[in-house]
Biopython code that builds the backbone (N, CA, C, O; Angstrom):
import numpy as np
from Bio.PDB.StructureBuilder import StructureBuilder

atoms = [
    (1, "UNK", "N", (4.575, -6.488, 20.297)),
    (1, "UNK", "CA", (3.343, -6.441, 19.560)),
    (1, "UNK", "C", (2.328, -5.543, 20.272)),
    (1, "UNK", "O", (1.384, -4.992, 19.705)),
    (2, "UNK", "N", (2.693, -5.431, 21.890)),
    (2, "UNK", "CA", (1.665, -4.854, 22.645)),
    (2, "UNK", "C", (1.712, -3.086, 22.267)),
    (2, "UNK", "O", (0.751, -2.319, 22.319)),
    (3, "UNK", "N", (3.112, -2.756, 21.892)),
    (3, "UNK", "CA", (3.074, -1.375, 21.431)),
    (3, "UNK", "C", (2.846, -1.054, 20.155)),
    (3, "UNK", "O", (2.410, 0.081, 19.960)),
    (4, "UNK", "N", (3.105, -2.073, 18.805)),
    (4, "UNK", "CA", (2.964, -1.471, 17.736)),
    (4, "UNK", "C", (2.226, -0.887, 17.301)),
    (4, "UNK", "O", (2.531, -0.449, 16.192)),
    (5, "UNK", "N", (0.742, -0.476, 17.877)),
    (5, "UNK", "CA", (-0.264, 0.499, 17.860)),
    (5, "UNK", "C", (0.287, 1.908, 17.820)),
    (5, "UNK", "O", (-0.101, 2.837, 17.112)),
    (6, "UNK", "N", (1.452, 1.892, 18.886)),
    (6, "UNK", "CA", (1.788, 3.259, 19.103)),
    (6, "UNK", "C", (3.157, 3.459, 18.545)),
    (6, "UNK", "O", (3.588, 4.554, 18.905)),
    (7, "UNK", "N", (3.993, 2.804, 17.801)),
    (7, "UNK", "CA", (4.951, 3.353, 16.946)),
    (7, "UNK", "C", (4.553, 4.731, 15.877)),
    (7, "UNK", "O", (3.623, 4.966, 15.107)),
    (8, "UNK", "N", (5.502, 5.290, 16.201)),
    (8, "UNK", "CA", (5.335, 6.127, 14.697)),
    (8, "UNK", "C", (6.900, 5.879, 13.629)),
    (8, "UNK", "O", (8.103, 5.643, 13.736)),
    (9, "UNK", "N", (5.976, 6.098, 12.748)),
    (9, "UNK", "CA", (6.910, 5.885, 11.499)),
    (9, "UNK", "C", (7.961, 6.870, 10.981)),
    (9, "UNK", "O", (8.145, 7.593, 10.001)),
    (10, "UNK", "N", (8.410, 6.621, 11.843)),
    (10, "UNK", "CA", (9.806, 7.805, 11.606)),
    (10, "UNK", "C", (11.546, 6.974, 10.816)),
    (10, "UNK", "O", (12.677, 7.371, 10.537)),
    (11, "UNK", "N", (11.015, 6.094, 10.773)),
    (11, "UNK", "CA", (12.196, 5.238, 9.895)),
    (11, "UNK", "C", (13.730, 4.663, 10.837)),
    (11, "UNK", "O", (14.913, 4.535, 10.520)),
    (12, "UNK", "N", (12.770, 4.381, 12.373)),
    (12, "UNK", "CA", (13.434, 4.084, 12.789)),
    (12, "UNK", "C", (13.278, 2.667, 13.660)),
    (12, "UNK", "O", (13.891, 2.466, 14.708)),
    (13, "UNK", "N", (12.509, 1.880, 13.152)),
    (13, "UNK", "CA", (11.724, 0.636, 13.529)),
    (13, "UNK", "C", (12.831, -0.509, 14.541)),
    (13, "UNK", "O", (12.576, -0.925, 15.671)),
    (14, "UNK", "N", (13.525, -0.677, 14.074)),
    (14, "UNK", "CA", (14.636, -2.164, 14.365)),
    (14, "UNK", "C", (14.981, -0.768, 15.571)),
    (14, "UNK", "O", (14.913, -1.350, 16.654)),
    (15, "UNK", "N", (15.277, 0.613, 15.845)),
    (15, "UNK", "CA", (15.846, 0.753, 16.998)),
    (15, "UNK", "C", (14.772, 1.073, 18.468)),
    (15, "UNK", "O", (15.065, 1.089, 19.664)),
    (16, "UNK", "N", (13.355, 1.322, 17.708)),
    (16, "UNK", "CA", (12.451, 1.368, 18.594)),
    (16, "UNK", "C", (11.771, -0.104, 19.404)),
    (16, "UNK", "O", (11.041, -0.248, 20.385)),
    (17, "UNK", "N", (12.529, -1.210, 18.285)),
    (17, "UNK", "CA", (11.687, -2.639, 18.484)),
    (17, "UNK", "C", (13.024, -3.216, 19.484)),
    (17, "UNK", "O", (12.843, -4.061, 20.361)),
    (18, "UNK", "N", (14.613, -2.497, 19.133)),
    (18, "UNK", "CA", (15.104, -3.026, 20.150)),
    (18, "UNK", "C", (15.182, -2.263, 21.546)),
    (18, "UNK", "O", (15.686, -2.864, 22.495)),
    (19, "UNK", "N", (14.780, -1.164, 21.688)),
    (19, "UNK", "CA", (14.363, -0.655, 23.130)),
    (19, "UNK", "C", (13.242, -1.210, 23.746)),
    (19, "UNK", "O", (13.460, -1.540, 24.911)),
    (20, "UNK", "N", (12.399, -1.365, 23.442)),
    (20, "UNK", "CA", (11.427, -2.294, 23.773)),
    (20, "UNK", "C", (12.039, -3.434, 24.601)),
    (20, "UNK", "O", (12.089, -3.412, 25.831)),
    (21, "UNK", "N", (12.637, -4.722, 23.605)),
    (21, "UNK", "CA", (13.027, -5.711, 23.898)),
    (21, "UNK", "C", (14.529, -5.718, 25.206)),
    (21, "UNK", "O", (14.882, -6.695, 25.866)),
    (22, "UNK", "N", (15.094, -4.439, 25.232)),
    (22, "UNK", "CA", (16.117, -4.455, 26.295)),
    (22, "UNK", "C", (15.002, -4.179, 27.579)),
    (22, "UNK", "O", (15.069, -4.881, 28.588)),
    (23, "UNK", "N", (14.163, -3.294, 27.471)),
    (23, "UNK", "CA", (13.365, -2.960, 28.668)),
    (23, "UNK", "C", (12.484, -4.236, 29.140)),
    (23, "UNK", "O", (11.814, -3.972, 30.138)),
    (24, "UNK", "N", (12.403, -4.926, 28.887)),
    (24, "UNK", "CA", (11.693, -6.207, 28.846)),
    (24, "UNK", "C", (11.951, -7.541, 29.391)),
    (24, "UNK", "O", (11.296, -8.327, 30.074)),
    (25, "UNK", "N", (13.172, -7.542, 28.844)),
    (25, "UNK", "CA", (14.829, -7.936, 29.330)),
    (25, "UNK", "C", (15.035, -7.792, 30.744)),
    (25, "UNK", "O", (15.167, -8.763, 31.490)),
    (26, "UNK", "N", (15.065, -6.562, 31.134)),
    (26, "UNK", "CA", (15.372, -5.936, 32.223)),
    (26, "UNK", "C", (14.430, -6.049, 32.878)),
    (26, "UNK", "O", (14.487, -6.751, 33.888)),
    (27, "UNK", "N", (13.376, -5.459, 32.552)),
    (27, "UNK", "CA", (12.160, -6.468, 33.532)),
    (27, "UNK", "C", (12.285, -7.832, 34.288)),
    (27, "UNK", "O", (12.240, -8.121, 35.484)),
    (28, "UNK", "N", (12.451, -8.532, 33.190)),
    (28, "UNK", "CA", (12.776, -10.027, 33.377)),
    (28, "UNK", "C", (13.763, -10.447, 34.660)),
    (28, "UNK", "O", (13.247, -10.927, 35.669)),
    (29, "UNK", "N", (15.171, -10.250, 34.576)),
    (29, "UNK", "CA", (15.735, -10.274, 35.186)),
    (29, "UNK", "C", (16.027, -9.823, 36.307)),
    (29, "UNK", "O", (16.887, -10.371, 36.997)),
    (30, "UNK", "N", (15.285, -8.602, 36.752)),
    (30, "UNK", "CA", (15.024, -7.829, 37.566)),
    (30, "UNK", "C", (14.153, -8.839, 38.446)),
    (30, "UNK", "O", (14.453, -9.270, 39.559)),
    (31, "UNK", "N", (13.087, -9.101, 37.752)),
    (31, "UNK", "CA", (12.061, -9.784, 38.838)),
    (31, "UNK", "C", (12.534, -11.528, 39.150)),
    (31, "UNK", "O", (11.785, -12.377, 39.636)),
    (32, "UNK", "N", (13.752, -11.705, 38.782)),
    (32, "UNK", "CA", (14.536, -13.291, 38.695)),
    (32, "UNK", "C", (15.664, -13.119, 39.782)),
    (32, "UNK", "O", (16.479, -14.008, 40.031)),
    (33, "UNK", "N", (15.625, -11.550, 40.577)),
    (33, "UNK", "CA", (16.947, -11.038, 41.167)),
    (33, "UNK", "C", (16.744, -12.372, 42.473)),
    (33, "UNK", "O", (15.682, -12.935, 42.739)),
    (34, "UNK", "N", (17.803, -12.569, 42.987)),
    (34, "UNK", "CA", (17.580, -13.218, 44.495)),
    (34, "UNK", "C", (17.302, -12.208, 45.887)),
    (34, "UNK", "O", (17.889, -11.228, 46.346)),
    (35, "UNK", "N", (16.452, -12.759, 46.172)),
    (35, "UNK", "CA", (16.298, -11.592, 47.105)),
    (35, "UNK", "C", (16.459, -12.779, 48.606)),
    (35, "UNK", "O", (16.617, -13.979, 48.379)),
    (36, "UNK", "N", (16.386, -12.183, 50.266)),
    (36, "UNK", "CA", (16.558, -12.732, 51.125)),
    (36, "UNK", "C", (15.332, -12.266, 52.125)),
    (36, "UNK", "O", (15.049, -11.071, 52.210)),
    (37, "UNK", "N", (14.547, -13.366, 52.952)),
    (37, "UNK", "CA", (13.692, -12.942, 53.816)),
    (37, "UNK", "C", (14.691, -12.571, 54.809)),
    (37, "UNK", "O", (15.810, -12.979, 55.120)),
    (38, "UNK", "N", (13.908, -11.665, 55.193)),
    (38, "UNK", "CA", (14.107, -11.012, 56.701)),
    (38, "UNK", "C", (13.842, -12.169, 58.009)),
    (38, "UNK", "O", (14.241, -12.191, 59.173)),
    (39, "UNK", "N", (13.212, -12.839, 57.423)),
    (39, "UNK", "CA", (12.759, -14.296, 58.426)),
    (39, "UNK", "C", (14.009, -14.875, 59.264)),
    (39, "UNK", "O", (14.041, -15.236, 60.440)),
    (40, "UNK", "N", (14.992, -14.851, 58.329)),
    (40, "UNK", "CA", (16.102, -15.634, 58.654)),
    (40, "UNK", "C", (17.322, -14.848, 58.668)),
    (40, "UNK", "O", (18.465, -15.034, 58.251)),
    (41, "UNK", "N", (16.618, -13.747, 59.387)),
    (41, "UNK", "CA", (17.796, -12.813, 59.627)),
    (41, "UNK", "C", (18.844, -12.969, 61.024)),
    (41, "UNK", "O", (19.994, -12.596, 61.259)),
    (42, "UNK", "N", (17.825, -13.703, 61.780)),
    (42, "UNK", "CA", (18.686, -14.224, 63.228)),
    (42, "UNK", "C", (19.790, -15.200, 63.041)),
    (42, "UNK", "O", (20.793, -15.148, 63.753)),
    (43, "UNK", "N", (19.616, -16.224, 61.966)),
    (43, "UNK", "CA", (20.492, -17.060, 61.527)),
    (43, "UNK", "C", (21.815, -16.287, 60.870)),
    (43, "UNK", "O", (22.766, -16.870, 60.350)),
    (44, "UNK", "N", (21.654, -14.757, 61.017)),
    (44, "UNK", "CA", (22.689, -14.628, 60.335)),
    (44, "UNK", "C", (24.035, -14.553, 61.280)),
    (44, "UNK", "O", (23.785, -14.344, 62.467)),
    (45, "UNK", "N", (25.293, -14.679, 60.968)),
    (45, "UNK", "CA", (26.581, -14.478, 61.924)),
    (45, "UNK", "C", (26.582, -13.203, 62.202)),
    (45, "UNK", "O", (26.451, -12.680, 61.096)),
    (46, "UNK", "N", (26.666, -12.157, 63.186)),
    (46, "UNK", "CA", (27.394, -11.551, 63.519)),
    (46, "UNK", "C", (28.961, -11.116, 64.210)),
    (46, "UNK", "O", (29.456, -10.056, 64.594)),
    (47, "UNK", "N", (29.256, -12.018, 64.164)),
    (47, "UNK", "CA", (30.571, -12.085, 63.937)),
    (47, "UNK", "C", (30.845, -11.328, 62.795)),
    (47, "UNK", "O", (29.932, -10.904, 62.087)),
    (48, "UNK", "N", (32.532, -11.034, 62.453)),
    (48, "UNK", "CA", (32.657, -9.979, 61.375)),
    (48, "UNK", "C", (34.163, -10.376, 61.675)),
    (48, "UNK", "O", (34.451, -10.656, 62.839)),
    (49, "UNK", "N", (35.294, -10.423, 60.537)),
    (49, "UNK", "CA", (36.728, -9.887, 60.024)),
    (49, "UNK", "C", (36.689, -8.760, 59.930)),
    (49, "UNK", "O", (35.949, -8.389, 59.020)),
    (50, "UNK", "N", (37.381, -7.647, 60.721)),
    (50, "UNK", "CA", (37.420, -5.750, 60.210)),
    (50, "UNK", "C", (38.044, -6.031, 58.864)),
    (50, "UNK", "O", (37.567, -5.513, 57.854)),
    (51, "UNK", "N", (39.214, -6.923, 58.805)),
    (51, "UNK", "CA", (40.579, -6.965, 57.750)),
    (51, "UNK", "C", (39.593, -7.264, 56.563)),
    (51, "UNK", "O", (39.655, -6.542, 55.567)),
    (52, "UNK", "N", (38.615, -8.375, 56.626)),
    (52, "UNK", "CA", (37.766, -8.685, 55.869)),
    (52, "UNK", "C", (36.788, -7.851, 54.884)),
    (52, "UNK", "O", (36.533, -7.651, 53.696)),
    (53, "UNK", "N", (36.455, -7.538, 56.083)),
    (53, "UNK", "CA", (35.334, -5.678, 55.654)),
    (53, "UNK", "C", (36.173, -4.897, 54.977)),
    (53, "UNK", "O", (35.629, -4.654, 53.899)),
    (54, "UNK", "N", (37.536, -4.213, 55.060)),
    (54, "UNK", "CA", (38.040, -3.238, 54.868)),
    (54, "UNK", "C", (38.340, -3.730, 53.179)),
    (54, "UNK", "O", (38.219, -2.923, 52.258)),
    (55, "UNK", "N", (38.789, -5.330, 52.943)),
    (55, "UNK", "CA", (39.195, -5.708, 51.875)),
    (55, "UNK", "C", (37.957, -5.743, 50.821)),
    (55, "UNK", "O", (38.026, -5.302, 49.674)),
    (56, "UNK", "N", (36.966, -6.265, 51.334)),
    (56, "UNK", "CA", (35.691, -5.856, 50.644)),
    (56, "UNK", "C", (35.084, -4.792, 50.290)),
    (56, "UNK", "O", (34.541, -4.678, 49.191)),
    (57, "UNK", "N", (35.109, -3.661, 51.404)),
    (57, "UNK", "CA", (34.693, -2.966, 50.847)),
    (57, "UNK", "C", (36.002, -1.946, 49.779)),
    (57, "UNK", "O", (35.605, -0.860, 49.357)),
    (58, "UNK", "N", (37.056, -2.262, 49.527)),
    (58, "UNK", "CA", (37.670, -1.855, 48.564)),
    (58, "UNK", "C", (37.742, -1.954, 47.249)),
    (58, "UNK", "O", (38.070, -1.134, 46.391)),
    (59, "UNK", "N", (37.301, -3.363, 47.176)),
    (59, "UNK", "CA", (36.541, -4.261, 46.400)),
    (59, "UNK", "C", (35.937, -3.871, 45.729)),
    (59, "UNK", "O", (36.150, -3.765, 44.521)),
    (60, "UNK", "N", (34.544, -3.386, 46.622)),
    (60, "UNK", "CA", (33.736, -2.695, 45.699)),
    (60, "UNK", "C", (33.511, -1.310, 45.429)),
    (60, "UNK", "O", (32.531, -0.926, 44.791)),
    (61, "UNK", "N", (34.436, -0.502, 45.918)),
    (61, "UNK", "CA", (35.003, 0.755, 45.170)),
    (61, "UNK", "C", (35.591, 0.182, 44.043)),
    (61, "UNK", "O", (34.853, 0.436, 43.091)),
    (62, "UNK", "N", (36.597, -0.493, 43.669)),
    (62, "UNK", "CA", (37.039, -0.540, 42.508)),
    (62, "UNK", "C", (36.207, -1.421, 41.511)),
    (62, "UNK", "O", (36.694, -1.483, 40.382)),
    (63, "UNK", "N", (35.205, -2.017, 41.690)),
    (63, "UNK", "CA", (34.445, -3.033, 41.125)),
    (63, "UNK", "C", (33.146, -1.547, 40.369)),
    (63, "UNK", "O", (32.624, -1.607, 39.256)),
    (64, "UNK", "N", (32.963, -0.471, 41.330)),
    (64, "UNK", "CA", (31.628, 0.467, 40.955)),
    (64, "UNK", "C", (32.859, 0.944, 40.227)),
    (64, "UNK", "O", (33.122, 0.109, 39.361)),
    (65, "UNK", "N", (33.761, 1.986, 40.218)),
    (65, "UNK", "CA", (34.350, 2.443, 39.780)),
    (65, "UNK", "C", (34.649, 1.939, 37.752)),
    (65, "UNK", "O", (34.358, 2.542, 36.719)),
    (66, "UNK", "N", (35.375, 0.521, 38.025)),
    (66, "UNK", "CA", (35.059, 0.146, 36.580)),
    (66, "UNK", "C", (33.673, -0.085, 35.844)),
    (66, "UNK", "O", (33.659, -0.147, 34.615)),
    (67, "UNK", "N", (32.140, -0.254, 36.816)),
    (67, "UNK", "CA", (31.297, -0.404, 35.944)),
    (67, "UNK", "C", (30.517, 0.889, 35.642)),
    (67, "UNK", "O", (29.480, 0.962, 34.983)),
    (68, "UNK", "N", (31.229, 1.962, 36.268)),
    (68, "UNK", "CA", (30.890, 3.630, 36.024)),
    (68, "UNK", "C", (31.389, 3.886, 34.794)),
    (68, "UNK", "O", (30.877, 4.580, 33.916)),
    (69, "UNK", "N", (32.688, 3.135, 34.763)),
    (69, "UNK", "CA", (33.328, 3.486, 33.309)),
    (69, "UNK", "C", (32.792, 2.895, 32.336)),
    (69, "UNK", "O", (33.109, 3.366, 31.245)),
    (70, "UNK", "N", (32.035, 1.963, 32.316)),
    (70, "UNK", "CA", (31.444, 1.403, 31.072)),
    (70, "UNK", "C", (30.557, 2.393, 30.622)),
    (70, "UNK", "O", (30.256, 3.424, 31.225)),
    (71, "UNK", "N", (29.964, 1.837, 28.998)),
    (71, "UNK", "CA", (28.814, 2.685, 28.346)),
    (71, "UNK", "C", (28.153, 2.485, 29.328)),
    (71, "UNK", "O", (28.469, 1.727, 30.245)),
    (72, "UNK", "N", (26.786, 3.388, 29.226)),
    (72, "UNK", "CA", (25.585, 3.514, 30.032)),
    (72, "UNK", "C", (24.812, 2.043, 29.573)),
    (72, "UNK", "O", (24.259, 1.311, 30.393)),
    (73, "UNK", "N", (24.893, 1.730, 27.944)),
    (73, "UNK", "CA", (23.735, 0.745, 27.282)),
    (73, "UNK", "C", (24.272, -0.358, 27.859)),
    (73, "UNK", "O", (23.460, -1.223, 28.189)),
    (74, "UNK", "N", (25.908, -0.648, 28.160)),
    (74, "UNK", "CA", (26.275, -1.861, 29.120)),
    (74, "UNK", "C", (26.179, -1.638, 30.249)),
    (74, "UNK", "O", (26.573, -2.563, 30.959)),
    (75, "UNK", "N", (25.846, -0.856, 30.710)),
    (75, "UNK", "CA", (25.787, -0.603, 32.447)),
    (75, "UNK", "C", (24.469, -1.420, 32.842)),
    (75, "UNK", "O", (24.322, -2.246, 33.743)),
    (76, "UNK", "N", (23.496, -0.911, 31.836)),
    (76, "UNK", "CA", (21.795, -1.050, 32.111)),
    (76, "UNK", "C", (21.651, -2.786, 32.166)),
    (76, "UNK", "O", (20.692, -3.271, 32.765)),
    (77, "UNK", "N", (22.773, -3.759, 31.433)),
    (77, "UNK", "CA", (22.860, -4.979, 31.358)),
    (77, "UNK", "C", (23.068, -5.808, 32.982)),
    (77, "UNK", "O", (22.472, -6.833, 33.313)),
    (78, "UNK", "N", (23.846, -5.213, 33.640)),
    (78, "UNK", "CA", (24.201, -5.244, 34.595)),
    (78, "UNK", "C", (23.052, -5.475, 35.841)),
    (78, "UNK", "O", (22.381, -4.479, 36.113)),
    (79, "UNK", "N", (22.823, -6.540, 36.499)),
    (79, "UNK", "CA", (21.891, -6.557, 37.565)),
    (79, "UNK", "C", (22.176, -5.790, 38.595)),
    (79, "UNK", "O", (21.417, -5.749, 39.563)),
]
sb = StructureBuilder()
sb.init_structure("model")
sb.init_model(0)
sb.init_chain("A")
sb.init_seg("    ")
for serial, (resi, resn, name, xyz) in enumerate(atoms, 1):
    if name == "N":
        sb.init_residue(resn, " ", resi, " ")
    sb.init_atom(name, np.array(xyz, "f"), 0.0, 1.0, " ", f" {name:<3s}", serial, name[0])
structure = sb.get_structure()
């Protein structure tokens, strides 16, 4: 409602009202992300598995890799 001042009428309403509502969306969730203080960063283990690391981070090569392949409009869904 805060933009409909500034629509123009180009006959494309339901796709301008749903960009809006994805960006909004995304807002939302964005600011719902978990985040971690730095406070309690001493509590963290340093300790480490290499075998562990190496499996993880393979992980997430193939984890970016398939969400590269998605559309862009499902990518943006994605936290």
């Amino acid at each position: 409602m805060e933009a409909l001042p500034r629509y123009r009428d180009d006959g494309h309403f339901s796709s301008w009202l749903f960009a809006i509502a994805r960006k909004k969306a995304m807002d939302h969730f964005r600011s719902k992300r978990k985040q971690s203080s730095l406070e309690n960063i001493e509590h963290i283990s340093i300790q480490s598995d290499l075998l562990q690391d190496v499996i993880r981070a393979d992980q997430n090569v193939a984890l970016a890799k398939l969400i590269n392949s998605l559309p862009v409009n499902v990518r943006e869904l994605i936290p």
